[in-house]
Every structure is written in C-alpha cells, then in structure tokens.
N, C-alpha and C positions, 0 to 999 in steps of 0.2 A: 925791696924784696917783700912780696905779701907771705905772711903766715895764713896756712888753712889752718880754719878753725871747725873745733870738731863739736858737735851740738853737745850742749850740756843736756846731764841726767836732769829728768825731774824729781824735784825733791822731796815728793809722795812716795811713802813705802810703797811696794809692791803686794798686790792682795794674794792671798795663797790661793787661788779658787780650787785647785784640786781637792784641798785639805776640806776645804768647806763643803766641797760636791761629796766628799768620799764619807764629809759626816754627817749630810742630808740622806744620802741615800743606807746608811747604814742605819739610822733612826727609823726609816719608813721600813726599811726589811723587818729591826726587828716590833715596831708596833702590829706589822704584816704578821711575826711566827709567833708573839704573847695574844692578838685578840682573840682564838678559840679559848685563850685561859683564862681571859680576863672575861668572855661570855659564863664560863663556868661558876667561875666565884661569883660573880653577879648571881647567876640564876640559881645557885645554893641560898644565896639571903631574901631571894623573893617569896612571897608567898602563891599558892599555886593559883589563886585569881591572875598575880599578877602574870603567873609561868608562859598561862594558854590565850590570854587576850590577844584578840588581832586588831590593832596591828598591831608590834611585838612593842614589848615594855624595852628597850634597851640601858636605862638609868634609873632603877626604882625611887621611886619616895620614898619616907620613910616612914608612912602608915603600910606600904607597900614591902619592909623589910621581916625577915623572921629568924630568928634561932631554931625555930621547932626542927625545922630539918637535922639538924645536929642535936638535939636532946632527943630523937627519938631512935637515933640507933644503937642497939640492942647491941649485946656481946655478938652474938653472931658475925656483927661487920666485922670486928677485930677478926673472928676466923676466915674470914675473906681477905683481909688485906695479909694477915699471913701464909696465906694460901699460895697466894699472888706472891709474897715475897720468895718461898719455897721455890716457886717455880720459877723465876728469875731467877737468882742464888744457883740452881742446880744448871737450868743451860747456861749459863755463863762457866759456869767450871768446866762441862763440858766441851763446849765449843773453845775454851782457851786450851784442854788439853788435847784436843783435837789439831787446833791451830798449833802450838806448839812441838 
C-alpha cells in the first residue's frame, strides 16, 4: 500500500513583508509631514547669505550657521506668541462649548 506523502515546510522562517511594507511607508509619510519643519529650523540657523542664494543652501555649513536670529528678538516677540496663544486658548473653548 503506498503512503502519500505530503511536501515538507521549508525551514526558513517566513518574512513578515506586510510589517516591513507598513513601516517603509509610514517612515516616508512621516519624513513627507516633518520636512517643512525640518526646512524651518534649518533656515532659522542660516545666515541671510546663506537664506537667499540660488540655488538654495538646503544643509548649511557651519561658517554658514548663526544664532543672531534668536538674540535679536526683542520682548515684543514674546507679545506675539501670546497673542497667538490667546487666540488659540479662546477658539478652542469656544468651539468645544459649542461642540458640546
């Protein structure tokens, strides 16, 4: 009497490629939603040579780097970013008591 025989597993794990697809493409979204923010901080530590030259600086040097942008805002910014904060703060109250 013959036995069928049933093909053996091979004995290589199995690759997850989902897992690996789901965390290539989550990686490229978000380098896609941080590079406007990551152009900003860049272009805060450039100096303004570096800001306007064509074609654009996208990686300064660092005779190309500056603080001055940040030493030279006055009190005044502080009353803009609380400005800004006010005015978030209150439509948000409003629109949750709205929503609610």
């Amino acid at each position: 009497m013959a036995v069928a025989q049933t093909p053996e597993k091979s004995k290589s794990p199995d690759i997850p490629w989902q897992g690996i697809l789901m965390g290539i493409g989550i990686f490229f979204i978000l380098i896609f939603c941080l590079a406007p923010v990551l152009w900003q901080v860049l272009t805060s530590f450039k100096v303004n040579d570096a800001i306007t030259t064509i074609p654009n600086v996208y990686f300064p040097r660092f005779d190309q780097l500056t603080f001055e942008h940040y030493l030279s805002l006055d009190w005044i910014f502080l009353r803009y970013i609380g400005n800004s904060f006010l005015v978030a703060f209150t439509s948000t109250v409003v629109c949750l008591t709205v929503g609610a």
